[in-house]
N, C-alpha and C positions, 0 to 999 in steps of 0.2 A: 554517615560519612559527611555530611553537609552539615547536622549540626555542627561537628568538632570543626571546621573549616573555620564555620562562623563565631566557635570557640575562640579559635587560632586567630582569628581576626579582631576580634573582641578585646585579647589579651594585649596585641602586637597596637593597638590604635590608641590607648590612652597614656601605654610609658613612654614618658621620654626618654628615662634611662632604665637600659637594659641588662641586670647584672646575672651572674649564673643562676641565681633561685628562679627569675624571671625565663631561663630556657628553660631548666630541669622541669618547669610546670606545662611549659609548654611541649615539650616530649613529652609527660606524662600523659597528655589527653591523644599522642597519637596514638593509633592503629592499625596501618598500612606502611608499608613500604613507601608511598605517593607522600602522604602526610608528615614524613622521620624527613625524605628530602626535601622537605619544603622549609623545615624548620632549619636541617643541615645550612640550607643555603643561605638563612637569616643567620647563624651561628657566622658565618663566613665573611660576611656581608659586615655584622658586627666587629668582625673583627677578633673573633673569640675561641677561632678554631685548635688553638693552640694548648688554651684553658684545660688541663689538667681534669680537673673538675666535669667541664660540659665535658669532654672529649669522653670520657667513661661510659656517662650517658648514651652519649650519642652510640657509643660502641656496644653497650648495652640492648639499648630500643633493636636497632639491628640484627644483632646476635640473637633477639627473642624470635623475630619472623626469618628466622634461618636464612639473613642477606649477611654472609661473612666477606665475601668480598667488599661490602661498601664499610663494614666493620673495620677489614684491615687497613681499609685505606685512609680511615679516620685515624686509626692507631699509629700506623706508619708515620703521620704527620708528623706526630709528637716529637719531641727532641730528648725529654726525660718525663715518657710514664713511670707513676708509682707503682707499688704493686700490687694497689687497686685497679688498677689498666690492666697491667700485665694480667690476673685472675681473672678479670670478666672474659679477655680474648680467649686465656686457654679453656675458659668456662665454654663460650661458646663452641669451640671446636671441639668439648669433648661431648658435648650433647648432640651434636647434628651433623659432626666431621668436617675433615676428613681428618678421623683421628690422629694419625700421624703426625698431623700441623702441631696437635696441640701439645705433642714433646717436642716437636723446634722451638715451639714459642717458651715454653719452659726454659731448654738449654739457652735461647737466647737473655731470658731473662737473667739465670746465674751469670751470664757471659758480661750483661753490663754491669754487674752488681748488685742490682740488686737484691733483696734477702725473702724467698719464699716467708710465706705464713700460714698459720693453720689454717685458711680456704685453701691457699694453693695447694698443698699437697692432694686433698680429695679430689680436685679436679682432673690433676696429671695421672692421678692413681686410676680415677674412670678411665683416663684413655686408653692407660698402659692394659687396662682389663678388658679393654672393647677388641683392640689389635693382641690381644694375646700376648703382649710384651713382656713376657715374663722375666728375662733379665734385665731391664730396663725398667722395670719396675722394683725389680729387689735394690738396684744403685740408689734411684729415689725412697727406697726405704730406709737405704743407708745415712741419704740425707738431712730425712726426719729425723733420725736417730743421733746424729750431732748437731741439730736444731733443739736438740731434748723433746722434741715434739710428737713422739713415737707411742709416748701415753696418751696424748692427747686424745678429746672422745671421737671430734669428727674425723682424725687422722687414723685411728685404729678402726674407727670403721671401715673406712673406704679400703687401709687396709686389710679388712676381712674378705670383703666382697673382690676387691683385686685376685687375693691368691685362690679363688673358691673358682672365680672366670679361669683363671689360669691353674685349674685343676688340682693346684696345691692343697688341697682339703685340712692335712694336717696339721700344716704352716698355718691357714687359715684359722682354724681352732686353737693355735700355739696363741695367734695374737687375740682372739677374743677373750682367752681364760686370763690373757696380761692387762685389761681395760680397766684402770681401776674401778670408776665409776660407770656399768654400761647402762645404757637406757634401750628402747623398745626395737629402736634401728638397731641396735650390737645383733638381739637376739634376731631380730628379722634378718639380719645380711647371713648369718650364721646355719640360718633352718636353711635358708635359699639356698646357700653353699651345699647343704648337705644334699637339698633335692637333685641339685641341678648335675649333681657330682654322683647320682643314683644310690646314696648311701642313706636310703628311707630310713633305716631301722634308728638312725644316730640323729635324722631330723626328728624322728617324733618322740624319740628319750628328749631332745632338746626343750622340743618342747611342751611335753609334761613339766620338766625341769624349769621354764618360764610360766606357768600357772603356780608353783608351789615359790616364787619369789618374789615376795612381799614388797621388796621395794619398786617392781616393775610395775605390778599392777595387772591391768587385764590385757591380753590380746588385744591391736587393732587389727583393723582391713587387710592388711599388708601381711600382717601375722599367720592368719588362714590363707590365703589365696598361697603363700608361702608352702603351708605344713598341707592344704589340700591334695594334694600330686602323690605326696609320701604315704598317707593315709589310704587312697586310691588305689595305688600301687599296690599294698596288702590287703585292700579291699576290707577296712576294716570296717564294719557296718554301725557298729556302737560308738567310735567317736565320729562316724558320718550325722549320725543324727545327735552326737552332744554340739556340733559345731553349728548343725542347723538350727537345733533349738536358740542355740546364742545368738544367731542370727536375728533372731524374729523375738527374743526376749530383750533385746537391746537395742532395738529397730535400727539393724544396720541396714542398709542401703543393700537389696542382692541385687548387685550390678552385673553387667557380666562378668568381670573375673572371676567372682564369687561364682556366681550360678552355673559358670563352664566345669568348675573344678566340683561341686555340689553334684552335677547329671554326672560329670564321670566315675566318681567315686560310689554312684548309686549306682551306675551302669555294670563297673566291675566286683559289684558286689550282688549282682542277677537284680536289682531293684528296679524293672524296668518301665513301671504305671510311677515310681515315686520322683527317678530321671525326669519322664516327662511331665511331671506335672510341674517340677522347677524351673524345664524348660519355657515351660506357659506362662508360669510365675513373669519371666525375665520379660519386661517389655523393651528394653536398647539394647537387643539382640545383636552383636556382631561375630564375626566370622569364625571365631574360636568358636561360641555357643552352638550354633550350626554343628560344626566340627565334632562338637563332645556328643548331642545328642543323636547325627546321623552313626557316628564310630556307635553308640548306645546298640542300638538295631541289628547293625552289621554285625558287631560280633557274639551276637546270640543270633543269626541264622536268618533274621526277621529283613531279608532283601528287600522286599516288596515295600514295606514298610519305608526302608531309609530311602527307596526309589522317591517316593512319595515327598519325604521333608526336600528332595535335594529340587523337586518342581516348583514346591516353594519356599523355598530360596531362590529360587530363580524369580519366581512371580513376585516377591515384597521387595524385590530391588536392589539384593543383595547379589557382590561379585564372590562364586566360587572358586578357592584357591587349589592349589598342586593338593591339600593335604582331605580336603573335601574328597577332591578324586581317588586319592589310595583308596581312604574307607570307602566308596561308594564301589570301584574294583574289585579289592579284595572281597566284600560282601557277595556283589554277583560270582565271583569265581567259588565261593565256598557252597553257593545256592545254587552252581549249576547254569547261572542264566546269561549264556554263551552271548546271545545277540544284543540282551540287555547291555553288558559289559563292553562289546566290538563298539555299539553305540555311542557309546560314553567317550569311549577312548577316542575316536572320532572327532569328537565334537570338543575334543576340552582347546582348541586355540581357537576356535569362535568363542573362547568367554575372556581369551587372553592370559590362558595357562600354558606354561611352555612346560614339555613333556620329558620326567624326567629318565632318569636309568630304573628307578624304581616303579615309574608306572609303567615301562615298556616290562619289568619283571612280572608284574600283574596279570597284565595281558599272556604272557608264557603259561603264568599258573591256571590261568584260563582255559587257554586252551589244552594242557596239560590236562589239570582235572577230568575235562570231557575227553578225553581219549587220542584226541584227534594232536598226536607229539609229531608228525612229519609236517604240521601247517605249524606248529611251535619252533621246529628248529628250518623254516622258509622265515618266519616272523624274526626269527634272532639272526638270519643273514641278510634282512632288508633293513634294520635298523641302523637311522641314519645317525644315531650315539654309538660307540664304541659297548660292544657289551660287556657289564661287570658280573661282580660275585652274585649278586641279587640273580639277575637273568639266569646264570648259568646253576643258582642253586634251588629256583623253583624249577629249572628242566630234572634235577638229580631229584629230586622230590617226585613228580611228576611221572619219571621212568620206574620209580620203586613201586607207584602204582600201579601202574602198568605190567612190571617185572620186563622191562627194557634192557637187556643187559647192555648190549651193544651200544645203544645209544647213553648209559647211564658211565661206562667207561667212557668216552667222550668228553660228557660234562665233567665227568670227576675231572679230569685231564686239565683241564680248563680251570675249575676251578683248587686243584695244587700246585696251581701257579698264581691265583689272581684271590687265592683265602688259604695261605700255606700252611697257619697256626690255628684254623679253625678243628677242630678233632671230628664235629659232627658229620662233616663233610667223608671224612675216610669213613668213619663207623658205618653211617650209611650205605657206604661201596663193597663194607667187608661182610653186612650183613647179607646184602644182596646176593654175592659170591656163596656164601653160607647157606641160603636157600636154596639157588642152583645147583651146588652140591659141589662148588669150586673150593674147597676148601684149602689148597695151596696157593690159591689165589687171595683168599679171605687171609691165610697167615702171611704172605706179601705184605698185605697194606696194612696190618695193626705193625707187625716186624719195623715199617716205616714209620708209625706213629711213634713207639718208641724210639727209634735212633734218631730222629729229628727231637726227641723231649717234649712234646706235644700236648698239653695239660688238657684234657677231657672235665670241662665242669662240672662239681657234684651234684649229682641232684640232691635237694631236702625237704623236707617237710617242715613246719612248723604251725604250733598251736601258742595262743594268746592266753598268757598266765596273768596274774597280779604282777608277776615283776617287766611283764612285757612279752613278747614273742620271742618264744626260744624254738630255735633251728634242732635239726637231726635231722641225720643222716642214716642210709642202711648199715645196720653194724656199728651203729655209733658207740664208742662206750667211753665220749668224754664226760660224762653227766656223773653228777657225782653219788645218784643213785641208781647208776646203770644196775645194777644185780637184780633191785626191786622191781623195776621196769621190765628187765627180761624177763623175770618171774610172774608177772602182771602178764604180758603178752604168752607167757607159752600157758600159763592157767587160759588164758583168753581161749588163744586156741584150741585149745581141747574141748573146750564148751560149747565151738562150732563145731567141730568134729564130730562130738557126740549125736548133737541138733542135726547135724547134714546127715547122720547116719539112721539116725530116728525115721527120719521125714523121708526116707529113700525107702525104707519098713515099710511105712504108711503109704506109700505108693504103689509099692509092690502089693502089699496087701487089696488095694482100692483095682 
C-alpha cells in the first residue's frame, strides 16, 4: 500500500500537465477504496470530473471493490455518459447488486437515448437472471432482436444462461441451437442450464455432443465443474474417472470446484477410499469441499467418521455453514446417535449458523428414528419457525415406523394442507391404514388422490448403453424391442426358479 502511494506520488510530482492517460494510469495502480479517493479528488481538483473518459474509469475502479455508491455518484455527475458509462454502471450492479438497480440503469439509459450494444445486453441479461426477471427479460430480448443483435455470440449467450436461471430450459436450448457461431461459453451456459434445471440426462448428451465438435475443441475448467453434478447425480463411475484422468493428463489445476464435484461423484458411486483421497489431493479447501466429503460418510452410514472431518474443519480454521449441518444431522439421525445430533443442533449459532426449517426437520427425524415421537411432537411445538412440509414429513415418516396411527393422521392432516400435490404423503397414510386393517380408510385417501388428479412419480430403472442411459419402467413396453425383453426376463426367471427349487432339494436333503 505504501509502495503505490509513493507510486501515486511519483507520478502526480513530475507532470505539469495532467491529461486523461495521465489519470487512467494513475487508477490503474490503485487498490483500495482509500487510494481510488485520493486520486478521485485530484480528478476534481483538476478539474476533469466531468471527462467522459476519466468518469468511466473512475466508475469502473469502484464498481471493482464493490463501492457503488461512490460509483453512482461519479456517474450521476455526468451530464452525457456514453454507453460506455452507462455498461460499466449496469455492469457493476449486476455483479454485486442490488440487482434491480441495474434494470433502472438500463431503462434509464433507452430513456436518454442512448443505443444499448452488444456488452449491454449480457449485463442486463445477468441481472434480469439473478432477480428471476423473467418477463423483463424476454422485452430486453425483444430489444436485441430489433438491434439485430440477437445472433450475436456474447448476446445469445447470456441469453442461454438468462432463460436456464429463469427455469426456461427449452427457450434456453431454442437460442443455443440459434448461435451461429458458438464457442466454449455457448456450450458451458448450456450444460449449466441443463444441471442446474435437474435435467442430467440432456446435460451429459450435451456434452458428449461437445467432445465429438471439432471446431470447439477440448473441454475447459468451467466445462466439467459444469457436467460434474449431472454425472454424480447418475453416479456414473466411468466418465468419473475419464474426467479425472483429463484432469491429471492435462495438469489442470484441481481446485476446489473441481475436487468438490470429483469426491461427490465418487461418493455417489460407493467410491469412498477414492472421494477421499481427492479430498487430501485438494489443498485450498473451502466450504463446499468439506461439504462433498463430510455428505461422502454420512450417506453410507460412516457417522463417526463425518463426526471426525466436521472437528476438523473446525480446527483448520474453517466456518461451518447451514448445509455442513444438514449432512452432519441427517448422518447422526440415520446412525442413531441421539446425543451426538441434540449436540450439534445446539451449538450450530455459536459458529454463526442460523437454523433453518430443515434443520429443525432433522432434529424430528432424530428423534423420530429413536422412538422417542411424543419429545418429537414437544420439539415441533417449541419451535420458534413456523413448522413446514419437512418437519411434518419426517414426523409421518417416523410414525410408519413406529406404526403410530393416531399420531401419523395428525401429521398427514398437516401436511395436505402444507404439500397438497405431493402423492407420497397420502400413499404413506393409506398404506398405513392397510396394515392396520383400516381399509375404508386406506380407500378414503387414494379416492382423494385421484379426485384432486394427483400425479404419483414413476419410479424407473435404468442401465447405461452405447447410446446412453435408457429409462424403464414396470410394465414398460415403449421399447421397441419390448417382446425380446419380456422374453429375455421370463426365460430369466425360470432359471431362478429352477436353481431356488434345486437348492431347497439340497437343503432338505442336507
Amino acid at each position: 500500500m505504501r509502495g503505490v502511494s509513493r507510486k501515486i506520488q511519483q507520478i502526480v510530482g513530475p507532470k505539469p500537465h495532467k491529461d486523461s492517460f495521465y489519470y487512467t494510469d494513475l487508477l490503474h495502480l490503485c487498490k483500495t477504496t482509500d487510494s481510488i479517493k485520493k486520486t478521485h479528488a485530484q480528478v476534481v481538483i483538476g478539474g476533469h470530473e466531468r471527462n467522459p473518459f476519466i468518469a468511466t474509469k473512475l466508475v469502473d475502479k469502484y464498481a471493482q471493490l464493490s463501492n457503488l455508491e461512490h460509483a453512482r455518484k461519479v456517474f450521476d455527475n455526468l451530464s452525457e455518459p456514453d454507453v460506455f458509462c452507462w455498461n460499466v454502471v449496469i455492469k457493476g450492479y449486476a455483479n454485486v447488486g442490488p440487482f434491480a438497480e441495474a434494470l433502472k440503469v438500463y431503462d434509464e439509459m433507452r430513456s436518454s437515448g442512448a443505443t444499448a450494444n452488444r456488452y449491454s445486453y449480457p449485463f442486463v441479461l445477468k441481472a434480469c437472471g439473478a432477480e428471476r426477471a423473467s418477463k423483463k427479460g424476454q422485452v430486453i430480448h425483444g430489444h436485441a432482436v430489433k438491434c439485430g443483435l440477437d445472433f450475436d455470440l456474447y448476446v445469445g449467450n447470456a441469453l442461454v444462461a438468462f432463460y436456464a436461471k429463469c427455469q426456461e430450459v427449452e427457450v434456453s436450448r431454442k437460442v443455443f441451437d440459434g448461435i451461429p457461431q458458438r464457442d466454449i461459453v455457448s456450450w458451458n451456459s448450456m450444460i449449466s442450464g441443463y444441471t442446474m434445471n435437474g435435467c442430467m440426462d440432456d446435460a451429459i448428451l450435451l456434452f458428449y455432443d461437445l467432445l465429438r465438435d471439432e471446431d470447439i475443441g477440448a473441454p475447459d475448467h468451467a466445462t466439467l465443474v459444469t457436467v460434474l453434478p449431472a454425472f454424480a447425480q447418475v453416479a456414473d463411475i466411468r466418465a468419473g474417472y475419464w474426467i479425472h484422468s483429463y484432469i491429471v493428463k492435462t495438469g489442470m489445476e484441481l481446485d476446489a470446484a473441481l475436487g468438490s464435484g470429483l469426491v461427490s461423484l465418487y461418493a455417489n458411486c460407493g467410491y469412498i477410499n477414492m472421494a477421499r483421497t481427492i479430498f487430501d489431493w485438494i489443498s485450498d479447501r473451502n466450504i463446499m469441499v468439506w461439504n462433498a466429503i463430510i455428505r461422502c460418510y454420512g450417506i453410507h452410514g460412516l457417522a463417526d467418521e463425518a463426526l471426525n472431518l466436521f472437528w476438523q474443519l473446525v480446527e483448520a480454521g474453517s466456518s461451518p455453514d447451514g448445509v455442513v449441518f444438514l449432512c452432519l444431522l441427517s448422518a447422526c439421525s440415520h446412525a442413531g446417535l441421539l446425543e451426538q445430533g441434540w449436540h450439534l443442533f445446539q451449538t450450530m449459532e455459536s459458529y454463526g449458523v442460523v437454523k433453518s426449517e430443515a434443520h429443525y426437520a432433522c432434529i424430528v427425524d432424530l428423534l423420530g428414528r429413536a422412538g422417542d415421537l411424543e419429545k418429537a411432537v414437544e420439539f415441533i411445538g417449541s419451535m420458534p419457525v413456523q413448522p413446514g412440509k419437512n418437519v411434518y414429513g419426517a414426523l409421518l415418516g417416523a410414525c410408519r415406523i413406529h406404526k403410530n396411527m393416531e399420531l401419523a393422521e395428525w401429521a398427514a392432516e398437516k401436511l395436505f394442507v402444507l404439500d397438497p400435490h405431493n402423492a407420497g404423503r397420502y400413499v404413506i397414510l393409506a398404506q398405513m391404514y392397510e396394515e392396520a386393517g383400516r381399509w375404508q380408510d386406506a380407500a378414503r385417501v387414494r379416492k382423494l388422490v385421484r379426485e384432486k388428479e394427483i400425479k404419483k412419480p414413476i419410479g424407473y430403472s435404468s442401465v447405461e448403453l452405447e447410446s446412453g442411459h435408457q429409462k424403464f419402467g414396470v410394465n414398460d413396453e415403449t421399447h421397441l424391442f419390448t417382446s425380446q425383453i419380456f422374453q429375455t426376463l421370463h426365460s430369466l426367471d425360470m432359471i431362478m426358479g429352477k436353481e431356488a427349487h434345486l437348492l431347497c432339494q439340497h437343503d432338505a436333503i442336507l
